[in-house]
C-alpha positions in Angstrom: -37.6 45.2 2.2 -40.3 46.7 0.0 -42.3 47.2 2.9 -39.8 49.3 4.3 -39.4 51.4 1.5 -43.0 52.4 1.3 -42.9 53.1 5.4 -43.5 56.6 6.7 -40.0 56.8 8.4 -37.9 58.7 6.0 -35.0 56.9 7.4 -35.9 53.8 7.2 -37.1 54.1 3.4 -33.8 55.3 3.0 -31.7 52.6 4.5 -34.1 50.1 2.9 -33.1 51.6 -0.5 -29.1 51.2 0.5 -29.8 48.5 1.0 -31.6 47.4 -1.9 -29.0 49.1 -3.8 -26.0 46.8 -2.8 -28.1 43.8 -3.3 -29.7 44.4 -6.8 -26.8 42.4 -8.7 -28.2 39.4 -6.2 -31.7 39.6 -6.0 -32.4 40.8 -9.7 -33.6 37.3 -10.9 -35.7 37.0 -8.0 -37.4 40.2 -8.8 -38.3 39.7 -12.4 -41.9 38.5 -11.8 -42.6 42.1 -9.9 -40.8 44.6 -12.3 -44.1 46.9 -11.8 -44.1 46.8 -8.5 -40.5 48.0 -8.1 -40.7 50.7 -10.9 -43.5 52.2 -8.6 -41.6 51.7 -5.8 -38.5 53.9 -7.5 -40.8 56.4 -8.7 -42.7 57.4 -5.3 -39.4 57.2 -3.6 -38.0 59.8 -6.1 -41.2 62.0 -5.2 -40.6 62.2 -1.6 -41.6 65.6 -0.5 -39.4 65.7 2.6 -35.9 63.7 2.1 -33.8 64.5 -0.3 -31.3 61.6 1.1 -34.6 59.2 0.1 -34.4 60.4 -3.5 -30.8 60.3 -3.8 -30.7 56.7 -2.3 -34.0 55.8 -4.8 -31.3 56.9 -7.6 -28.3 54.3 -6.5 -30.7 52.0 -6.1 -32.8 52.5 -9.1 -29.2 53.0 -11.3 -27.4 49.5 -9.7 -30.9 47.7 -11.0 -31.4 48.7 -14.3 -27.7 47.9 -14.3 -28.8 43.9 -13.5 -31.2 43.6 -16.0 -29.8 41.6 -18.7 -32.1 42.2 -21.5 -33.6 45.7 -23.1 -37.2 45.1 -22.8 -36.7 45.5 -19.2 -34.3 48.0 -19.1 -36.9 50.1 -21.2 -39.7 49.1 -18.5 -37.5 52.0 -16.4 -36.6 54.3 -18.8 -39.5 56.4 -17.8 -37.7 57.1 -14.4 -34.6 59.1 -15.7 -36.4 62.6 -15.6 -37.1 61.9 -12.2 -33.4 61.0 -11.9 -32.0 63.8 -13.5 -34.8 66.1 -11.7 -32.4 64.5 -8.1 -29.6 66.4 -9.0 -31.2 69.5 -10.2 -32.9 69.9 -6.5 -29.6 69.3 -4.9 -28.1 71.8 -7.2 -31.1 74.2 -6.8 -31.1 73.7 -2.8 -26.9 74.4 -2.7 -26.5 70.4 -1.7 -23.4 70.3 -3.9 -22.6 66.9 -2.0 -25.5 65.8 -2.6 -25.1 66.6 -6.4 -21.5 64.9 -6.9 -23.2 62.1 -5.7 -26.0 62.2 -7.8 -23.0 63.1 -10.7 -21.0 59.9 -9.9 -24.2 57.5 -10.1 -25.2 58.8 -13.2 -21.4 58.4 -14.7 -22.0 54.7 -13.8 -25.5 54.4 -16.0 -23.4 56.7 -19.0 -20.6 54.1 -18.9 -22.3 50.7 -18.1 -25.9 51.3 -20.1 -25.3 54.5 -22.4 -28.5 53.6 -24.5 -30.6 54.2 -21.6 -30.4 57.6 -22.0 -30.8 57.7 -25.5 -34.5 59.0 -25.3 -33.9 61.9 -24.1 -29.9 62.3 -24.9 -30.0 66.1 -26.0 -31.5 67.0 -23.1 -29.7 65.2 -20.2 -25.8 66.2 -22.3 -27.3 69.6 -22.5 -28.0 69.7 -19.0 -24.8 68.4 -17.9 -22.7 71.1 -20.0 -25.2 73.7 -18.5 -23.6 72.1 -15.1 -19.9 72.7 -16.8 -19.9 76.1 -17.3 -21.7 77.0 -14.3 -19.1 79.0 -12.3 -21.1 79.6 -9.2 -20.6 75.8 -8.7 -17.8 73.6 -7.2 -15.0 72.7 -9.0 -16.2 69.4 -8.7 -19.4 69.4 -9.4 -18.5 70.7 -12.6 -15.6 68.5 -13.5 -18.1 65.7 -13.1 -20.6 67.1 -15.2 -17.7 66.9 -17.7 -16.5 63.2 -17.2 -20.9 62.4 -17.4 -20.3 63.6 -20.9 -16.7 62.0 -22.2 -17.6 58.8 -20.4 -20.7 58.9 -22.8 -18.8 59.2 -25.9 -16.0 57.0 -24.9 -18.9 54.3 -24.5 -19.0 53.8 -27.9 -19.1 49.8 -27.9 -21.5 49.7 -26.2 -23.8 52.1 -28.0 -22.5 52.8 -31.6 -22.8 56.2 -32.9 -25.0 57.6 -30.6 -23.1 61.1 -29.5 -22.3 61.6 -33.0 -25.6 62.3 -33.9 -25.4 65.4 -32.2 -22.7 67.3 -33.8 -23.7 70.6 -31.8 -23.5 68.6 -28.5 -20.0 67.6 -29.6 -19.2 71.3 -30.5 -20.6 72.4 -27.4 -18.8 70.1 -25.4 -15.1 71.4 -26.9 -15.7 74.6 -26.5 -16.5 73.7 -22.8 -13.0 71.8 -22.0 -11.2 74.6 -24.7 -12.4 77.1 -22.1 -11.2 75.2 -19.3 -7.5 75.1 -20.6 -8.2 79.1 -20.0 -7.7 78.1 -15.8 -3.8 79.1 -16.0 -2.5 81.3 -14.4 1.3 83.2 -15.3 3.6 82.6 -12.4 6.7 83.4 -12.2 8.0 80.3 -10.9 7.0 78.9 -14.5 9.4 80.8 -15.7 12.9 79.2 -14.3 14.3 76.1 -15.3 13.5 74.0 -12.6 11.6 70.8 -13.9 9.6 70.5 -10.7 7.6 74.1 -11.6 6.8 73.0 -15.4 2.6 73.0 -14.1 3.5 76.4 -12.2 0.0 77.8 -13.0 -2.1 75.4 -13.8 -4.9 75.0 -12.1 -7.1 71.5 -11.8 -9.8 72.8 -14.3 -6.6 73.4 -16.8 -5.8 69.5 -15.8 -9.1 68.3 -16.6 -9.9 70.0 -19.9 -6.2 68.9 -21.0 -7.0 65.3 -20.2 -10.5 65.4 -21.5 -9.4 66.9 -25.1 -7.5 64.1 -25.1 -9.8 61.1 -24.2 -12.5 63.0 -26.6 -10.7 63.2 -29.6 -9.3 59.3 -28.9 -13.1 58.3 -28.9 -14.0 60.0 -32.1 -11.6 60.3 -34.1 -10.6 62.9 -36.7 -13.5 62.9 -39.1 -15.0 64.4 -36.1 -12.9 66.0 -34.1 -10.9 68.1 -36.5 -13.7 69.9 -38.8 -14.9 71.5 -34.9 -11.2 72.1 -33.8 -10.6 74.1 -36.9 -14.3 76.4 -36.0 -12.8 77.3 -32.8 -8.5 77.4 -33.3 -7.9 80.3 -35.4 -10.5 82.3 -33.4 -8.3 81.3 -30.2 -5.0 82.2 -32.2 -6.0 85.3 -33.3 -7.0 86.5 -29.4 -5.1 89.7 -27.5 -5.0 87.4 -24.7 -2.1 84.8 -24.5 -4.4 82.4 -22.3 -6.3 81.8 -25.8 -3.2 81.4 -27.8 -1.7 79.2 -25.3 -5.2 76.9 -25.0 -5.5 76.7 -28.9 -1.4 75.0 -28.9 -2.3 72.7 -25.8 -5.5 71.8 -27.6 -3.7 70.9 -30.7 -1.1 68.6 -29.2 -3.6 67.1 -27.3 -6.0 66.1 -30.5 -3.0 65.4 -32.5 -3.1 61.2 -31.3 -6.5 60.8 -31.9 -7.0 63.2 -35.1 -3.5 62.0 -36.6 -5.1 60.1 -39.6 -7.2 63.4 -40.8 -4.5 65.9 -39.7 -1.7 64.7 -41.8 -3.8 65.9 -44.5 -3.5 69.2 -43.2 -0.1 69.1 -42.0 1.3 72.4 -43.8 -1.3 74.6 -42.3 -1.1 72.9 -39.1 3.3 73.6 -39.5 2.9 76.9 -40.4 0.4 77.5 -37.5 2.5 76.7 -35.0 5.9 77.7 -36.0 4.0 81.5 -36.5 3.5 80.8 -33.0 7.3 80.6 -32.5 7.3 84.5 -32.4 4.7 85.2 -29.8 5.5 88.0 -27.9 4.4 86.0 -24.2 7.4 83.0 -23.5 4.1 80.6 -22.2 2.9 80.7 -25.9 6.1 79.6 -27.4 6.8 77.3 -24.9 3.2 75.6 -25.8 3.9 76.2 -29.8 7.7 74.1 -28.9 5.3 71.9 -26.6 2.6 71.0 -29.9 5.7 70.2 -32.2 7.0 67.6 -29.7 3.7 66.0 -29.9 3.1 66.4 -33.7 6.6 65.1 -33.7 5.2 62.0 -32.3 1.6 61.5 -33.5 2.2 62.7 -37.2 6.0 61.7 -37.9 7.7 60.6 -39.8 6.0 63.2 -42.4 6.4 66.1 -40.3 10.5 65.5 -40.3 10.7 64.4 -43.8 8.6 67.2 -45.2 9.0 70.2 -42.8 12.6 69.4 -41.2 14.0 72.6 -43.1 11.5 74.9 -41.7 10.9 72.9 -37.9 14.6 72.0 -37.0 15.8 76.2 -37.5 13.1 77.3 -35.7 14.0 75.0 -32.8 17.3 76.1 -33.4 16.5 79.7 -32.7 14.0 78.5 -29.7 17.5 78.0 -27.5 18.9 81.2 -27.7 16.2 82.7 -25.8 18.4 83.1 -22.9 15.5 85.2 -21.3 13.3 82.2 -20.9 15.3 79.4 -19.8 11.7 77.3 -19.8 11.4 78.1 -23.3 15.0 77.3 -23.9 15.1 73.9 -22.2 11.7 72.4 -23.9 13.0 73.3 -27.3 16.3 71.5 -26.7 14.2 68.7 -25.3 12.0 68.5 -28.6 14.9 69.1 -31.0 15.3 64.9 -29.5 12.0 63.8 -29.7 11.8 65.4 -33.3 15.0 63.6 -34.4 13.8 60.5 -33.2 12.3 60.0 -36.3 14.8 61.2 -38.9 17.9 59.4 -40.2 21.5 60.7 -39.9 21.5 62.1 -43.6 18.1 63.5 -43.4 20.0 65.6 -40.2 23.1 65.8 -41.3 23.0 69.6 -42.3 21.3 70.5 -39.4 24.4 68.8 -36.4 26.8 71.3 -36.4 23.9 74.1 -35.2 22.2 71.6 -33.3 25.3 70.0 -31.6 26.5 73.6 -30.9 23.9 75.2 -29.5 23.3 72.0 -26.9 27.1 72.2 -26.3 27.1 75.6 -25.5 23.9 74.9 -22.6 26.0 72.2 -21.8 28.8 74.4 -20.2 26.1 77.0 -18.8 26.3 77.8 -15.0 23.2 76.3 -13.8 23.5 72.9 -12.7 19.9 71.9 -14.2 21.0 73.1 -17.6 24.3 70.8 -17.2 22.3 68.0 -16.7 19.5 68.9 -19.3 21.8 68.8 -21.7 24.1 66.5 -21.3 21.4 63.8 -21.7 20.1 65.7 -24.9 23.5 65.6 -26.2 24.0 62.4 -25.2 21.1 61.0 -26.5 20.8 62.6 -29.6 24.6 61.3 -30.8 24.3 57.7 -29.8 20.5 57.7 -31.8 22.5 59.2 -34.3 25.5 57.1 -34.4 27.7 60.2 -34.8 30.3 60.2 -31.5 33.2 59.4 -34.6 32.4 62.9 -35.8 31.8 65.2 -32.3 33.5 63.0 -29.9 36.9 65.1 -29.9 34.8 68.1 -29.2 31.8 67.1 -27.2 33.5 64.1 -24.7 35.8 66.8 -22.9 32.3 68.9 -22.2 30.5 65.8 -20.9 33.4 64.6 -19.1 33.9 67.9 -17.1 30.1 68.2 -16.6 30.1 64.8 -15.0 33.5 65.3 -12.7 31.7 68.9 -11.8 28.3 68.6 -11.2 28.1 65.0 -10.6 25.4 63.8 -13.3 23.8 60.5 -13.2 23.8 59.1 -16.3 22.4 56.3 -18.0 24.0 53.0 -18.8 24.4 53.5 -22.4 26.5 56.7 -21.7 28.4 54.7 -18.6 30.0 52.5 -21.4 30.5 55.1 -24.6 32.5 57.5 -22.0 34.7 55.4 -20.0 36.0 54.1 -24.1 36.5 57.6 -24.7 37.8 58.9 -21.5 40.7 55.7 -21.5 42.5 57.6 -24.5 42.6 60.7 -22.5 43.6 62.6 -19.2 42.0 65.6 -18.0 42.7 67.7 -15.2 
């Protein structure tokens, strides 16, 4: 098989090397004795002056072998290959082979993961290259989401090599910037704005998708020591933009930190309130829909001290989130995350907020569109029996969920199946 790979048929040097790639995991004991011959081997495959499927095929094969090698003397008996590596995918990317690239991307997403401190050498560089490849925008789509996952899929392989990425604070900085730029990939269309819960992503495009996902994963894997000091560089700049894509990125960007930050940004909590809740008042309904959107997650990720502390100042601003009869997407998310903010809160720590709250759902409740019915209902619902308070509002609410149900024919869920029928027995309605 090494003969093959040092033939003069391209083809065959490149089927050899397929071939040599599925079977490293098997053959990597037997191999051992010739390390120096196979590193040479790799290396003038990688220089071949006429294939580029050759050098792409030299880097599965050289990737799935340092992958065998059990111990780091080895592995470091290779490390000498990975400019020639990385130089693969910058010809492919040079010549327009963007297929060629992914490929290229993919294998080296399997080295980041599996053997991170093989790269450690020359870290900067390669991480620099790769959110070079990011912001490209003459380049695919893909080609520059897996640039992206290179990077995160290097800091989420933390186990495996300790510290590493966070040795390189400006990489880490560059690298948010990148996926807070990507959240800027949304577009305003106007089926966003109805009610319909099958257009909540109206807009978003897959670059939006992956930055959102990637913010998340990023600040899971380092925490908020880290993640937080960079996210306050860049967040006020974003807030204080004339464009609502910024504002709306900066919200979406805090929600999605807020799981893995939580333990730093609780110490922060009344700037990060009074952040958002400013945000309450934008003048575009996609940047109070994402300001309603961060509280629902902050509800979450940093109760119960959001609800005990800032009830008196979240809960009204909620309140006056569903009249915006304008924006019935605004409307129904903040009578969505008027629940998952009470979901931490005890009836007394509520109890001067029901009558607005209970109100205002009761009042969507009997709107005309058949969504809204149904949107509230369960938020009505569901908020009462968490709250144990259907003795106080059943008189008034039960003849609004009943109607709903006999018009509209709601499915509801088995806890309301059993509370109505009790309630419903005492009574007769038309």
């Amino acid at each position: 098989m090494l003969q093959a790979v040092t033939s003069d048929s391209p083809r065959l040097q490149e089927s050899a090397l397929l071939i040599f790639s599925q079977l490293a995991q098997y053959i990597g004991d037997i191999l051992l004795p010739h390390l120096g011959t196979v590193h040479s081997v790799f290396l003038n495959s990688f220089s071949h002056p006429m294939s580029p499927d050759v050098r792409i095929a030299a880097l599965g094969a050289s990737i799935n072998f340092v992958q065998c090698l059990e111990s780091t003397s080895e592995r470091e008996q290779f490390q000498d290959l990975l400019p020639a590596m990385m130089l693969t995918l910058t010809e492919a990317l040079n010549t327009g082979n963007e297929a060629t690239a992914q490929e290229a991307l993919e294998l080296l997403i399997e080295l980041a993961g599996t053997e991170p401190r093989f790269l450690r050498r020359q870290l900067a560089d390669v991480v620099g290259f790769m959110l070079q490849i990011a912001e490209a925008d003459r380049l695919e789509e893909g080609t520059r989401h897996l640039a992206v996952e290179f990077v995160i899929t290097l800091v989420e392989a933390r186990e495996r090599a300790p510290g590493m990425i966070r040795r390189l604070p400006q990489i880490i900085g560059s690298l948010f910037a990148v996926l807070m730029k990507m959240l800027l990939d949304i577009e305003d269309e106007p089926a966003w704005h109805g009610a319909e819960t099958e257009e909540e992503n109206a807009g978003e495009t897959s670059s939006y998708s992956v930055g959102q996902e990637c913010l998340d994963r990023l600040s899971i894997a380092l925490g908020g020591n880290t993640i937080v000091p960079v996210a306050s560089e860049l967040l006020p700049q974003y807030l204080a933009a004339p464009e609502w894509q910024k504002r709306h990125a900066a919200l979406i960007t805090l929600a999605q930190i807020s799981k893995g930050g939580a333990k730093v940004m609780i110490k922060y909590l009344e700037q990060i309130v009074s952040m958002v809740l400013n945000s309450f008042r934008d003048p575009h309904p996609r940047v109070r829909w994402a300001a309603i959107n961060a509280i629902g997650q902050l509800s979450t990720d940093l109760g119960p001290d959001l609800q005990v502390h800032y009830k008196q100042q979240v809960l009204p601003a909620l309140s006056s989130a569903m009249d915006d009869f304008q924006n019935p997407r605004v409307q129904a998310h903040a009578a969505s995350v008027v629940l998952n903010f009470t979901e931490n809160c005890t009836p007394d720590t509520l109890s001067p907020y029901w009558d607005g709250i209970v109100s205002k759902l009761l009042m969507l409740l009997q709107g005309r569109m058949t969504n809204w019915g149904s949107m509230a209902f369960e938020q009505i619902s569901s908020l009462l029996i968490h709250l144990s308070v259907f003795s106080r509002y059943g008189i008034h609410g039960f003849p609004a969920f009943v109607l709903t149900i006999r018009n509209n024919k709601l499915k509801v869920s088995w806890i309301e199946m059993i509370l109505i029928p009790r309630y419903i027995s005492t009574r007769t309605y038309r």
